[in-house]
C-alpha positions in Angstrom: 92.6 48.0 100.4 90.4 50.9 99.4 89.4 53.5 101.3 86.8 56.2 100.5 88.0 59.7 100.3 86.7 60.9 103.4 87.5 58.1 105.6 91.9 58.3 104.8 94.2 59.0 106.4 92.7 57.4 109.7 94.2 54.1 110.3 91.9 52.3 108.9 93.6 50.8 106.0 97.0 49.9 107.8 94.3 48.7 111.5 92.3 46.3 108.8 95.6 44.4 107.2 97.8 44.4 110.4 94.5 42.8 112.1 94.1 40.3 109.0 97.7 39.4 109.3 97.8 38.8 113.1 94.8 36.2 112.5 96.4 34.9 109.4 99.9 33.9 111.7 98.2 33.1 115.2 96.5 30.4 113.1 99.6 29.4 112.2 101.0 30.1 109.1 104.3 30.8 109.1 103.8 34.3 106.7 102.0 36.4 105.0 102.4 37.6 102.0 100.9 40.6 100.1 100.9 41.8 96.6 101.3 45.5 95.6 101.3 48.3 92.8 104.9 49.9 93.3 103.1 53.0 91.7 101.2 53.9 94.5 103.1 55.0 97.3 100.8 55.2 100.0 99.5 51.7 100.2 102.9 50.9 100.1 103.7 53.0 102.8 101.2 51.7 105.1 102.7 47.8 104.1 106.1 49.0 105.4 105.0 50.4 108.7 103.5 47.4 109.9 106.1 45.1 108.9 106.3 44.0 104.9 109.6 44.3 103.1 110.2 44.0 99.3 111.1 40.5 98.4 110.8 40.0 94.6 109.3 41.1 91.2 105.9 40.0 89.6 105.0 40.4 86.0 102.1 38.8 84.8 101.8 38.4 80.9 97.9 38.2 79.5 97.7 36.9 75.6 95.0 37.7 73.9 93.7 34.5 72.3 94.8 31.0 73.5 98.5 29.5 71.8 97.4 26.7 70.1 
């Protein structure tokens, strides 16, 4: 989620994905599930406080030209 410069630190950001989540589960799904940049530690902060917890690791691998 981005927010402009002079609009952090408002709510915003964690008010827009607890709201998205809320819809995504009262429509029934059973989770939700996020993915984030472990190098920035405010969107991860604002995850936490409404709820998401660490569950695994992703590494995605990009090749330059197809293998044949």
């Amino acid at each position: 989620v981005y927010t402009p410069p002079e609009h952090r630190r408002k709510g915003y950001a964690t008010a827009c994905v607890a709201g998205v989540c809320r819809e995504i589960l009262k429509s029934g799904y059973d989770f939700c599930t996020l993915y984030t940049d472990l190098s920035n530690p405010t969107s991860n902060s604002i995850y936490m406080k409404i709820g998401f917890r660490p569950v695994c690791d992703n590494v995605e691998y990009a090749f330059a030209k197809p293998i044949a």
